[in-house]
Every structure is written in C-alpha cells, then in structure tokens.
Backbone bond lengths (Angstrom), bond angles and torsions (degrees), N, CA, C in turn:
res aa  C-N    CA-C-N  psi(-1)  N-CA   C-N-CA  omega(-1)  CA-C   N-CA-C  phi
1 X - - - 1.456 - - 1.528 110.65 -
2 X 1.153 99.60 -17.92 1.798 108.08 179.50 1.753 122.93 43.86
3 X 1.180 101.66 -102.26 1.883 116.48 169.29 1.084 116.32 -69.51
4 X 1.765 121.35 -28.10 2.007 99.22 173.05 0.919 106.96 -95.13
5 X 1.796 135.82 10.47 1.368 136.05 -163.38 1.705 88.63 -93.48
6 X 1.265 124.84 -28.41 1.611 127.64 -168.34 1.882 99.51 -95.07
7 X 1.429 112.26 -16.07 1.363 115.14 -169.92 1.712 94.16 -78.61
8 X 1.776 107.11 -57.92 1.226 96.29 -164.17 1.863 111.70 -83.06
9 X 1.670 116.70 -8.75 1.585 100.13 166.91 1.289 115.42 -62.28
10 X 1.488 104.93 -32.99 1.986 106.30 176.44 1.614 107.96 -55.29
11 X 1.147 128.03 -28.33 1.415 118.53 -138.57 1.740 75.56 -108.12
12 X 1.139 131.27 -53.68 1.565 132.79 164.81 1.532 127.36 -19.28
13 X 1.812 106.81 -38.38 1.175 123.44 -152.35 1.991 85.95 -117.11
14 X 1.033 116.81 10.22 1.301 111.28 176.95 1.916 117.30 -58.80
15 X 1.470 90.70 -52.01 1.611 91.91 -174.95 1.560 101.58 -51.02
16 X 1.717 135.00 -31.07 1.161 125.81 -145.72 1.416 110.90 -96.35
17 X 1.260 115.49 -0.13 1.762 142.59 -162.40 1.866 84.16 -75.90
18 X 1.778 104.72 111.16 1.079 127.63 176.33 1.489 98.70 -102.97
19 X 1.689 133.54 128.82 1.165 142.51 159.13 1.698 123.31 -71.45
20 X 1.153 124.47 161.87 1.324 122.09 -148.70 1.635 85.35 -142.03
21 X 1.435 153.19 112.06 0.714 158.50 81.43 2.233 115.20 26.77
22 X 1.139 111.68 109.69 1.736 94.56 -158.07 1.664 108.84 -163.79
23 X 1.269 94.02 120.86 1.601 101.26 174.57 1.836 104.50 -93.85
24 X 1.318 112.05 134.89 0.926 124.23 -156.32 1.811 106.22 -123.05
25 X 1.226 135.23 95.43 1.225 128.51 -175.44 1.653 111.55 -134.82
26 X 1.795 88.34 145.61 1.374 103.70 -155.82 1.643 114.65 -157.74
27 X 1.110 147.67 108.27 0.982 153.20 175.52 1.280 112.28 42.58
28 X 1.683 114.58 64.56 1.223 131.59 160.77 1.310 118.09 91.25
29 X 1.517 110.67 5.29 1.636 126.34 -158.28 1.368 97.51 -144.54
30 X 1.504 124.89 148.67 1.370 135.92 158.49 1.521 117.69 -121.01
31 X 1.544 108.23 158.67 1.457 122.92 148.02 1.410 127.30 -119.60
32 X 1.130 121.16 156.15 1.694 122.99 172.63 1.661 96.46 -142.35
33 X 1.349 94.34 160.60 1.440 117.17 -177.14 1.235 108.64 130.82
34 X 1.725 103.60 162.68 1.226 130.92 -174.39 1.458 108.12 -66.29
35 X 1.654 126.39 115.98 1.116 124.32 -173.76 1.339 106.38 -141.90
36 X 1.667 127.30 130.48 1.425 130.89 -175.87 1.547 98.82 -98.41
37 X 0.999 150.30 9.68 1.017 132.80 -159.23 1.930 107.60 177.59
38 X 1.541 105.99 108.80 1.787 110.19 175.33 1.065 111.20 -162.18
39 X 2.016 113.00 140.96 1.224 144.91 -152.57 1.147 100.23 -109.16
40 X 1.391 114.88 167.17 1.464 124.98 179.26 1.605 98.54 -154.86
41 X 1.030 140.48 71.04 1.802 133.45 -173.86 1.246 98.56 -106.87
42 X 2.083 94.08 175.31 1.386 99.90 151.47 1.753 84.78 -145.83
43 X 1.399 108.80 99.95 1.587 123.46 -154.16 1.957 104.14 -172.81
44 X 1.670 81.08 152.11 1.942 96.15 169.40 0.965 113.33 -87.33
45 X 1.814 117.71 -10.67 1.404 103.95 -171.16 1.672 97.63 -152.49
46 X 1.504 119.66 144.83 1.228 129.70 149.27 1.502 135.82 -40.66
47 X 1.140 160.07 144.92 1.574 130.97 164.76 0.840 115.53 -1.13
48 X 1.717 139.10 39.89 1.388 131.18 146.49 1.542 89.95 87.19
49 X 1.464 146.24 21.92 1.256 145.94 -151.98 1.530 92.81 -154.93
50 X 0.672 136.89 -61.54 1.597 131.84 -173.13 1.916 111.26 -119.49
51 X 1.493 72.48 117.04 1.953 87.20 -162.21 2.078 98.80 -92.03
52 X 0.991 101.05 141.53 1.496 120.08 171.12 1.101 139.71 -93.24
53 X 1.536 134.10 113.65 1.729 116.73 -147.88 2.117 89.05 -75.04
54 X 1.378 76.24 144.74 1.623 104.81 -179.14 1.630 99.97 -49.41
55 X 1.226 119.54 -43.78 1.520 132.97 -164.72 1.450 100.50 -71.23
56 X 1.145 132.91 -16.83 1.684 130.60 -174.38 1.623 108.14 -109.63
57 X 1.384 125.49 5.54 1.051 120.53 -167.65 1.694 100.37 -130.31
58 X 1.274 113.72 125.59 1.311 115.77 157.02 1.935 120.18 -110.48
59 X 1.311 129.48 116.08 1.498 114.65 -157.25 2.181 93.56 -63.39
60 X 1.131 94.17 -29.27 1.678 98.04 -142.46 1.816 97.87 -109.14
61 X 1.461 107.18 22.33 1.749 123.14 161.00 1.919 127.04 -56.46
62 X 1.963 84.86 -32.68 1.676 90.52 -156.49 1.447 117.97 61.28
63 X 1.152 115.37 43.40 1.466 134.79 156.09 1.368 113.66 -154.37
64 X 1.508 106.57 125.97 1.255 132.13 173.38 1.895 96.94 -45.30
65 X 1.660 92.93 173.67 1.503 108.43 140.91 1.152 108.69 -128.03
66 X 1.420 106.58 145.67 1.475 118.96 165.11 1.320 134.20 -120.16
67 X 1.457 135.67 127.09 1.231 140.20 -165.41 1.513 105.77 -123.23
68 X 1.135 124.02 126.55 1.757 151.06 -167.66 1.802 83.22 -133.40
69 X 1.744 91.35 126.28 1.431 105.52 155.87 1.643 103.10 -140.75
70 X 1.188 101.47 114.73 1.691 115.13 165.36 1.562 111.47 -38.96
71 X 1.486 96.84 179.45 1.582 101.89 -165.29 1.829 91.09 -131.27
72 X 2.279 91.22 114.36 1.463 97.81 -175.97 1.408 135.66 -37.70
73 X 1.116 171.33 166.65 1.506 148.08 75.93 1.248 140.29 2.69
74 X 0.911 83.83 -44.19 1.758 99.53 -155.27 1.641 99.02 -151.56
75 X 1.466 115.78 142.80 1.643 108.80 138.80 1.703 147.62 -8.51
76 X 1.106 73.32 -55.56 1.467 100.98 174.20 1.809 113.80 -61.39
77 X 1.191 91.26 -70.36 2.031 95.30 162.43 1.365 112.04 -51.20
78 X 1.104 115.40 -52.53 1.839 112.48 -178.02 1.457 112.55 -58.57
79 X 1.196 107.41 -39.10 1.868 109.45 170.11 1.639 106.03 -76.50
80 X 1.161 149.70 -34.80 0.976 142.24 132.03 1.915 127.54 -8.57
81 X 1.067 98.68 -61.36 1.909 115.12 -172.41 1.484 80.87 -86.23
82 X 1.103 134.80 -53.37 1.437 110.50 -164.11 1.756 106.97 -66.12
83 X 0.986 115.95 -28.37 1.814 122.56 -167.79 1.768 100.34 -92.74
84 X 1.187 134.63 -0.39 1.160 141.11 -163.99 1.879 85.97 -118.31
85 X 1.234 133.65 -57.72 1.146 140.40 -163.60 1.791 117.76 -72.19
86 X 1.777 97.01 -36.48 1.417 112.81 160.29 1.512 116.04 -71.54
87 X 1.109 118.57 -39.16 1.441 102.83 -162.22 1.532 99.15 -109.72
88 X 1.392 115.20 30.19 1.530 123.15 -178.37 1.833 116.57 30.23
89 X 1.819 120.21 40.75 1.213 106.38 156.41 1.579 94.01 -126.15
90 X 1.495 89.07 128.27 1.388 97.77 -168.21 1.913 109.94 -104.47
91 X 1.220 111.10 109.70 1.686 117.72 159.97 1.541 120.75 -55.94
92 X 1.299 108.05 102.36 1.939 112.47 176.39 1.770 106.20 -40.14
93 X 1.278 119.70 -28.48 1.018 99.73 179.27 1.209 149.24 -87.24
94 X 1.575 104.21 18.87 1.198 153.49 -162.07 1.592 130.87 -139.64
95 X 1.374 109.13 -58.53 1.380 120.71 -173.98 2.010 106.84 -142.00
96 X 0.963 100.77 96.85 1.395 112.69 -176.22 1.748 111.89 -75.45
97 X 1.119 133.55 117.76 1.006 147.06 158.82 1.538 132.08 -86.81
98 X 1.358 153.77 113.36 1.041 137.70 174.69 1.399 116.94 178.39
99 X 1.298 130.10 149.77 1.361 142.31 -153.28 1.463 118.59 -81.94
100 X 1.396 145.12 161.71 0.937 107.14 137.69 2.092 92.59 174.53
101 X 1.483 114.56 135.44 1.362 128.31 -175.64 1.420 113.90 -35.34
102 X 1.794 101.37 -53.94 1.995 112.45 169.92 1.192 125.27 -130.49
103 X 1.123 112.14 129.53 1.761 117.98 -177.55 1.514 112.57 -110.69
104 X 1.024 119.16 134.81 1.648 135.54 176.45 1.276 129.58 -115.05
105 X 1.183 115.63 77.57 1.578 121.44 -156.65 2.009 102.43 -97.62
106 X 1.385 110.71 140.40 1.592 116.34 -154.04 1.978 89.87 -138.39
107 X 1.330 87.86 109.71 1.911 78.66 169.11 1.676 103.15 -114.49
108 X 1.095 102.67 155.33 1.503 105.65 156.78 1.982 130.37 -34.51
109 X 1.514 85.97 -40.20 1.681 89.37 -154.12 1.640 76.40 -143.43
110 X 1.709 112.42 155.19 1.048 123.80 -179.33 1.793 118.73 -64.57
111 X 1.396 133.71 142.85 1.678 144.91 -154.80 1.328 91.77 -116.86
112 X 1.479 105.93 128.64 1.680 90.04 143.20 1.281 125.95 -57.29
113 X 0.934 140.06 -168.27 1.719 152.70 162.72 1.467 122.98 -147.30
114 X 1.252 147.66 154.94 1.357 147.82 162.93 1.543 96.74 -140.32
115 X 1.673 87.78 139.21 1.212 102.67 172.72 1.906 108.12 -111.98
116 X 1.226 105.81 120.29 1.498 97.35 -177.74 1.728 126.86 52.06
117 X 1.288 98.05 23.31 1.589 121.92 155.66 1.870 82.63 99.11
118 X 0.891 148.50 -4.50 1.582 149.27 136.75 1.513 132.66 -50.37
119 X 1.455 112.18 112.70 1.319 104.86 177.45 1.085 132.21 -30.77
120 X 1.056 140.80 146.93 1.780 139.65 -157.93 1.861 103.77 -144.12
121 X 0.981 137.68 5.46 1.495 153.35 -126.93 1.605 107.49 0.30
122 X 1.320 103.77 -164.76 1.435 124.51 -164.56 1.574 105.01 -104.67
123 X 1.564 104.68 135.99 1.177 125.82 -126.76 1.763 97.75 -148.28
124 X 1.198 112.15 114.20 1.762 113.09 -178.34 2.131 93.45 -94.89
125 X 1.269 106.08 -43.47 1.613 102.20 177.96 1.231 103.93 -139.24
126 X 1.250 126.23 121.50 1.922 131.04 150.79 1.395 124.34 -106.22
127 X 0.537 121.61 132.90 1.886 139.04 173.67 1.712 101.27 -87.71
128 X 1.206 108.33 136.30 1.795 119.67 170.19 1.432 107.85 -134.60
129 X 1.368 126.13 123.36 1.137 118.11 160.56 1.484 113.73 -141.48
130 X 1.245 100.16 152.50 1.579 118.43 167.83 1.367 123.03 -76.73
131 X 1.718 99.96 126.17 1.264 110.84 -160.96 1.423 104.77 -107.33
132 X 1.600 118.43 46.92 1.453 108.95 -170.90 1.580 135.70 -20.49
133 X 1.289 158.67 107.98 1.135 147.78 -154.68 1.045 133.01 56.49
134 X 1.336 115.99 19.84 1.617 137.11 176.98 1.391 110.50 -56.09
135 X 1.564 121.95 -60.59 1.556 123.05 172.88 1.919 112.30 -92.21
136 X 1.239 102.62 118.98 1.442 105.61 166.48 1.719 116.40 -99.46
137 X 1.307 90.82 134.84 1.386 96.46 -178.56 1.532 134.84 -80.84
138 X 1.413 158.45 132.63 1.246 141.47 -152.67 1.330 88.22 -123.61
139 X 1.377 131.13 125.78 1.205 126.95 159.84 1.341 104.33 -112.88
140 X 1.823 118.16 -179.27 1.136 128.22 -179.41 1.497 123.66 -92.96
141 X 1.237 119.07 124.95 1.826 118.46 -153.36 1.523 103.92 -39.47
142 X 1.415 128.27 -19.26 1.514 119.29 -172.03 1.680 95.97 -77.92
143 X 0.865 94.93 -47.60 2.157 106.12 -169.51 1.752 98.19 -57.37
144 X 1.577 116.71 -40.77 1.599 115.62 169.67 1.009 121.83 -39.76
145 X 1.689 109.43 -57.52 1.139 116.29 -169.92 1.574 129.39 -68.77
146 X 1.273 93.21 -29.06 1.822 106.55 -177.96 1.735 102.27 -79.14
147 X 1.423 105.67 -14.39 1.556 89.77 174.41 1.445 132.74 -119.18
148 X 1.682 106.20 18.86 1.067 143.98 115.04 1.311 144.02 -9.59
C-alpha cells in the first residue's frame, strides 16, 4: 500500500494529534501559537507527505524551510490545512511558511523531536541553524572532472 498506508495511519492518528503551545523565533521576528505540527528542512518534500513548490526552495541558499501548522478548531480548519498543504498555497492563518538561517523554537513543557524520522529527545528549547558550507567534499580527480 506504500503512500496511502502512511495517508490513512495519519488520518487514524488524527484524534491523538496533541498541540504544542510555541514561541517561535527567527531572524529578528517571532511567532507564538498553538501548533500540532513543525518542520525545519532544507528539502522539496516532507516525509515524502507534504511536497514543496520547487519555486520556494533553494537546496544550496543556507536557509532552511520552515513549515508551522496551527492546531484546527473545527473540521472545517482541518479541511482547510489539509487543502492549503495539498495544493501548496498556504494561508498564514493556518499553515505558516517561511525561511530562515536560525530558528528558536520555546515550548512551555518539554517536545519530543525527530531528527530525520529518528528520535531526537525531548526538548523545552532548541536552536537549528544552517551551516552553509560547513562540510566540504573531497572527491577523486576523475569524479572532478566529470562534474566539471
């Protein structure tokens, strides 16, 4: 079943979607609010579940992307974030999108975290930043040349 087997455990696990309360700071600017769900990439796509328009993403910027999705009300909002997230135009008042080198995320009470679908532990404040050109790569003069 592959991809609807992860569509419908998500949709299973809906009632269990605990919100996170969260100060959100980032290049001179913050957010707060109730949010079930936030990304930190430098990627087109989420767990292979939430795809990213090509046009908002640069891999090799040294800025992340970041995606903040609030925590619904109603039905109505949740069909909202889901139709905003599919068709990649995203409403701030809902699904926050936006870039940025360092992020400073502050909860009340300690978060789990995953890093790259790996436990990451629980976390009252983390800092992320992009280390543009941090790892250089050494290849072998034949592999240079062909990419060249």
């Amino acid at each position: 079943m592959g991809h609807l087997a992860y569509v419908i455990e998500g949709l299973l696990s809906l009632p269990k979607i605990v919100s996170h309360h969260v100060t959100v700071k980032y290049d001179n600017r913050w957010v707060e609010g109730e949010y079930v769900f936030g990304s930190v990439t430098n990627s087109l796509s989420v767990a292979g579940l939430v795809k990213l328009d090509p046009a908002l993403v640069e891999l090799g910027d040294g800025l992340f992307e970041v995606i903040l999705v609030r925590n619904p009300n109603n039905l109505i909002e949740l069909r909202r974030i889901l139709h905003d997230i599919l068709t990649q135009t995203y409403d701030p008042e809902y699904v926050t999108v936006f870039h940025s080198r360092k992020i400073t995320f502050t909860f009340e009470q300690p978060v789990a975290w995953t890093r790259d679908g790996e436990a990451g532990g629980d976390h009252r404040e983390i800092t992320l930043s992009n280390l543009k050109g941090a790892i250089k790569m050494i290849l072998p003069q034949e592999k240079q040349a062909k990419q060249e």
